[in-house]
C-alpha positions in Angstrom: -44.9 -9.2 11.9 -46.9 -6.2 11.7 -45.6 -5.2 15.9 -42.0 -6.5 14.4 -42.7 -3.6 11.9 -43.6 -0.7 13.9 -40.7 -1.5 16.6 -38.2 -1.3 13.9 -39.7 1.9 12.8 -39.4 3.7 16.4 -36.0 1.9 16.5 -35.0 4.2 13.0 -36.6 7.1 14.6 -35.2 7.0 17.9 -31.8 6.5 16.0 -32.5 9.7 13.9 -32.8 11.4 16.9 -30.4 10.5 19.3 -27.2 11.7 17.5 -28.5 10.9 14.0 -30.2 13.5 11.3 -31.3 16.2 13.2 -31.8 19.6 11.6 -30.2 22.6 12.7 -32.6 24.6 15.2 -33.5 28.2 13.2 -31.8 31.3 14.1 -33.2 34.5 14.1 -31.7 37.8 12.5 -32.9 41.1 10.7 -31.6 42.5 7.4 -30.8 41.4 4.2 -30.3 37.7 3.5 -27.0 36.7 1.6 -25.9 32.9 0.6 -21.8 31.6 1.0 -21.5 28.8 -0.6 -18.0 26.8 0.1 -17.0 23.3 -1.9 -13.3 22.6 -0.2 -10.7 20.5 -2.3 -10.4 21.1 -5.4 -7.4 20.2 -8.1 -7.1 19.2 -11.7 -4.7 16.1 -11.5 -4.8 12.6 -13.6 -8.6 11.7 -13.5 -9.4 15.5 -13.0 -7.2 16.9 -15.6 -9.0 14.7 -18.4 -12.1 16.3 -17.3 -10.8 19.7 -19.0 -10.3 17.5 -21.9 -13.4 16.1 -22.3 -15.9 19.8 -21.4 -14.2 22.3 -18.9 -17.7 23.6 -18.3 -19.1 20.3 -17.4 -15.8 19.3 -14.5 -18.2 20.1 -10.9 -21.4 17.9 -12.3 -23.7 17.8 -9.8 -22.1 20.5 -7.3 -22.0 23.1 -9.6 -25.7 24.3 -9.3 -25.2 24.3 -5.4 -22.4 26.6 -6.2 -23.8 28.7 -9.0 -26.6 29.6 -6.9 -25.0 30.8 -4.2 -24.3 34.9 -3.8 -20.7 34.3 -3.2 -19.0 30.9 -3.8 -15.4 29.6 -2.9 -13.2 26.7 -3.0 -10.1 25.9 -2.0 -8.1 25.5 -5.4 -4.9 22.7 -4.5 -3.0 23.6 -7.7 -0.3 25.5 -9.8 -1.7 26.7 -12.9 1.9 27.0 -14.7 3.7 24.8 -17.4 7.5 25.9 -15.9 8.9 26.2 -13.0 10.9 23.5 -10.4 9.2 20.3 -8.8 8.9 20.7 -4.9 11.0 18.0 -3.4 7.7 16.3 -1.7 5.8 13.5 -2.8 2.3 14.4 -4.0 2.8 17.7 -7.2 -0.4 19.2 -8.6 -0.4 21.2 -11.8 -2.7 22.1 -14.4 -3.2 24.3 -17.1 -5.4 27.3 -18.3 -8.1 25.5 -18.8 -9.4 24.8 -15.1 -10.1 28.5 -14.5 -12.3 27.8 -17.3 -13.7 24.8 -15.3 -14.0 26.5 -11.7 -15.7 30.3 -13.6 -18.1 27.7 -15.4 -19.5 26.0 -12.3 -20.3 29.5 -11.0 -17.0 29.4 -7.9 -16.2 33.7 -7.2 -13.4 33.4 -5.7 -10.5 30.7 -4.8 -7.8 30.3 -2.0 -4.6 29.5 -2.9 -3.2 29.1 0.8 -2.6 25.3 0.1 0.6 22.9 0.8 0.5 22.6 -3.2 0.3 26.3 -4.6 4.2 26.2 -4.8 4.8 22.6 -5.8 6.6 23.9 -9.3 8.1 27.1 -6.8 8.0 30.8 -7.1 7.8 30.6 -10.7 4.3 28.6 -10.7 3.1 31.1 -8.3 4.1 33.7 -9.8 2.3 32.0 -13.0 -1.1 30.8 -11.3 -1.4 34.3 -9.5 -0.8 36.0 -13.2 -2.9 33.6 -15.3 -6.2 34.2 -12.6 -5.6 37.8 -12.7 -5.5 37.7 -16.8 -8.6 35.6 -16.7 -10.6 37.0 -14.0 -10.6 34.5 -11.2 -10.0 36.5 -8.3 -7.6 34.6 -5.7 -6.6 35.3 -2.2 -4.1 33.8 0.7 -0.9 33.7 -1.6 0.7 36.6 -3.2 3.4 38.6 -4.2 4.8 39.2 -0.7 3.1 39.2 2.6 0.6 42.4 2.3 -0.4 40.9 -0.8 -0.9 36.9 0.8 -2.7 38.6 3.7 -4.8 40.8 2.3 -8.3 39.9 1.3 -10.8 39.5 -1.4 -12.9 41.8 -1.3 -16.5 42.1 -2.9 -20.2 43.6 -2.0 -23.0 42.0 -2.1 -26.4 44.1 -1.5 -24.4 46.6 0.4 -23.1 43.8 2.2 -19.1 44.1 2.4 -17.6 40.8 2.4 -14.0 40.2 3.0 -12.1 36.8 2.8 -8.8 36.0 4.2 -7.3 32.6 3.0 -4.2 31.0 5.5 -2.3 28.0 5.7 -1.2 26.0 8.6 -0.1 23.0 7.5 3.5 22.8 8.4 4.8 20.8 5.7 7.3 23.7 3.3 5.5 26.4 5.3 9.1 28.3 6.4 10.3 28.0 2.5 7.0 29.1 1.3 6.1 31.7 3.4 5.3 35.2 1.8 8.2 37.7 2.7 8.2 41.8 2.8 9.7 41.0 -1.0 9.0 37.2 -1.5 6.4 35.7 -3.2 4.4 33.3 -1.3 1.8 32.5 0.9 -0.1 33.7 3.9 1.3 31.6 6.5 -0.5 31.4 9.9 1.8 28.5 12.1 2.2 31.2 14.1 -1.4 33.5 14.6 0.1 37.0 15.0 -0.5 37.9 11.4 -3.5 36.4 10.5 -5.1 37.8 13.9 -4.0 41.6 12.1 -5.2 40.4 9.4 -8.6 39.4 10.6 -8.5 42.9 12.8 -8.0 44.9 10.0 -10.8 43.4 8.2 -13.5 43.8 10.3 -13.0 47.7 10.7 -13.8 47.8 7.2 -16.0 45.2 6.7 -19.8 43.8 7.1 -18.7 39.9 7.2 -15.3 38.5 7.3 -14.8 34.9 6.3 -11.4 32.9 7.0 -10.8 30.2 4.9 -7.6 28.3 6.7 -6.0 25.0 5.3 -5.1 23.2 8.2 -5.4 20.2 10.0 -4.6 16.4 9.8 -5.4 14.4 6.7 -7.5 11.8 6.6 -8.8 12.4 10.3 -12.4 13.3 10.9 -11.5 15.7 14.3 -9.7 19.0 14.4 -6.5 18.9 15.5 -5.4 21.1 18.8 -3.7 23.7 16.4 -6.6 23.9 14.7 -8.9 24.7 17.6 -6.2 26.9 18.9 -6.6 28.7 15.0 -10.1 29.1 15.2 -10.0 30.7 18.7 -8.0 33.1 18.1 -9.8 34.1 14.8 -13.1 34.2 16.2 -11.9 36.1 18.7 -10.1 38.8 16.4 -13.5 39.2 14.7 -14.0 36.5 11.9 -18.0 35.6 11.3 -17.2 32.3 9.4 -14.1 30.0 9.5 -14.4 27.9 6.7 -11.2 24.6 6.3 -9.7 22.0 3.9 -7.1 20.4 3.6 -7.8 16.5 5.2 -9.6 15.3 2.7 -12.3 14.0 4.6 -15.3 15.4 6.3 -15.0 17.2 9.8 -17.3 18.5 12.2 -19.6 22.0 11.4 -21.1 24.3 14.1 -21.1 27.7 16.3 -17.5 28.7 18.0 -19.4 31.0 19.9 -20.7 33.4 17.5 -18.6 32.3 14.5 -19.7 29.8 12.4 -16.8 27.0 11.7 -16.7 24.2 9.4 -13.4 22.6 10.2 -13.1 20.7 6.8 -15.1 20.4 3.9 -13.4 16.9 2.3 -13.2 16.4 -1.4 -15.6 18.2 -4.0 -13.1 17.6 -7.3 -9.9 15.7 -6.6 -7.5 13.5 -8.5 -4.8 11.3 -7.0 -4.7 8.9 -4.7 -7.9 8.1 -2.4 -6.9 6.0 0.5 -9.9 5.7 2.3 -13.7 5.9 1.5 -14.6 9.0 3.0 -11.9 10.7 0.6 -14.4 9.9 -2.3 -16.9 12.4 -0.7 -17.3 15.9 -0.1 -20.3 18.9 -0.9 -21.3 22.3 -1.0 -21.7 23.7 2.5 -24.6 26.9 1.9 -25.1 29.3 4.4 -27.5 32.3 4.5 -27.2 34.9 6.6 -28.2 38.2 7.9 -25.9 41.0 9.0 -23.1 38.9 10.8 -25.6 35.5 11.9 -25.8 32.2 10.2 -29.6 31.8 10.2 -30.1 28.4 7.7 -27.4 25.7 7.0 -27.5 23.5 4.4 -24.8 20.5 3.6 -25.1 19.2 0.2 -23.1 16.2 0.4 -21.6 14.7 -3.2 -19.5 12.0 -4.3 -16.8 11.5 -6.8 -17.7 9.3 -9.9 -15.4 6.3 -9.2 -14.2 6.8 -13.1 -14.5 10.6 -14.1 -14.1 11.9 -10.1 -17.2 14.1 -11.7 -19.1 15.2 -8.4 -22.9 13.5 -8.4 -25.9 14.5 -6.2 -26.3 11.3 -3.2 -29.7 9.5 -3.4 -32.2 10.8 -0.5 -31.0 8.2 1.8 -27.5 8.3 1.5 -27.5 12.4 1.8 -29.1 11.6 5.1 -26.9 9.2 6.0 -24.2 11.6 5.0 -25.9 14.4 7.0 -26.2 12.2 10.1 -22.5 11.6 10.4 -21.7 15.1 9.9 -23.8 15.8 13.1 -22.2 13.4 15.0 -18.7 15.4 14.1 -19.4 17.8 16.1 -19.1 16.5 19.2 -15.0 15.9 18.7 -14.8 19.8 17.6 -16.7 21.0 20.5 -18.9 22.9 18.8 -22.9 24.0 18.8 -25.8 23.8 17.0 -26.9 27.6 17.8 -24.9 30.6 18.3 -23.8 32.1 21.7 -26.2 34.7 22.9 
């Protein structure tokens, strides 16, 4: 019993090893350290929207101290904030109501992207309404706007004499002609076609210490990047962007080094109502990264889960954030990325 013991033990270990939990090897970098957090999906629908009912400042649960404590935290916010306007003709609406810029200021979030497939679900109208109800309430926003320079330009804030930029873009192809920001058209920043977020990109790093991309792309529900998203994140890291940061499939996809650039291709579900059609939709986290100057030198997936009645994030137990952790790692492989940066 005792040999039976200590074989299934170097069986777990070898496991762990061998494509399981491995940590990240450190990276080395000099000057000032400086913490991104990112949560992905977020939206206050059904089961989310009673949570501004019950406490506003209690909606993230467990992920909101992940976030709080970061030095610059984002999310990807999947929602009108608007009472008017006209339904999208599409399946799926989200819209919610003053009250969740309460919720996302309160769990510590900077900063959200509204380059999403739902920003316009009640049309120009709700944009025009979310992007004037965050500006009245002091949520800044980025990747949609009031016509192209404003849906390409980014957010822009300084940290330690650090001068952060983020650029928010949308590739999902679903309404993206109707919904694309004009020269005088409201809408979003659009990237099915590179060209502008590339200048976009460009003209941020003359300017800035660190530019992040966060791009809402890919295929739902599937745990590897999709060609156009690798395609994306090419061209981005090659115009200059330091972190590429994704949402938008509702599940977890692989995180790693694009070279030099630090990618996380999707971030899953961190506060979401609707419909959850497979398991992995009930999960999500906090991805944290430090850095110094332009490198990524510690990573650090929080992984959460949605309470199966409230959709409240909660912390994992010990072994199921491994576990969690452990799959992640093996994601990588599908979006051909690295552990370490290229020298």
């Amino acid at each position: 019993m005792r040999r039976l013991l200590i074989v299934l033990v170097l069986l777990a270990a070898s496991a762990c090893t061998a494509g399981g939990l491995q940590p990240d090897p450190p990276v080395d970098a000099e000057g000032p350290e400086l913490t991104i957090a990112f949560g992905g999906d977020v939206n206050f629908h059904n089961q989310t929207q009673r949570l501004l009912d019950d406490d506003p400042a209690t909606a993230f649960g467990d992920a909101a101290p992940e976030l709080a404590n970061a030095d610059v935290a984002i999310v990807n916010l999947e929602t009108a904030i608007t009472g008017r306007g006209t339904a999208a003709q599409k399946r799926f609406l989200f819209r919610t109501d003053t009250r969740a810029v309460a919720a996302v200021k309160a769990a510590g979030v900077d900063a959200v992207s509204l380059a999403n497939n739902h920003t316009l679900d009640y049309g120009q109208r709700g944009l025009t309404d979310t992007l004037a109800i965050t500006k009245r309430l002091g949520l800044p926003t980025f990747g949609a706007g009031l016509n192209s320079t404003q849906a390409f330009a980014p957010w822009r804030t300084t940290i330690r004499g650090i001068r952060i930029a983020v650029i928010g873009v949308n590739q999902v192809e679903e309404l993206a002609t109707e919904w694309a920001a004009g020269p005088r058209r409201p809408g979003l920043a659009i990237a099915i076609d590179h060209r502008q977020a590339v200048d976009a990109v460009r003209r941020a790093r003359r300017t800035s210490d660190l530019v992040i991309v966060v791009p809402h792309w890919g295929s739902e529900f599937d745990r590897c990047p999709t060609p156009q998203q690798r395609a994306l994140s090419a061209d981005l890291s090659a115009a200059g962007a330091d972190l590429i940061l994704g949402a938008h499939a509702h599940v977890l996809q692989g995180m790693g080094y694009l070279g030099r650039t630090y990618v996380a291709y999707n971030l899953g579900n961190l506060l979401f109502g609707g419909e959850l059609p497979v398991p992995e939709t009930w999960r999500g986290g906090v991805l944290r990264l430090t850095l110094r100057a332009r490198t990524v030198v510690s990573r650090t997936f929080v992984p959460t889960e949605m309470d199966a009645e409230t959709r409240r994030p909660r912390a994992l137990s010990a072994p199921e954030r491994d576990q969690e952790r452990a799959r992640l790692n093996n994601l990588r492989t599908c979006a051909a990325l690295t552990p370490t940066p290229a020298e």
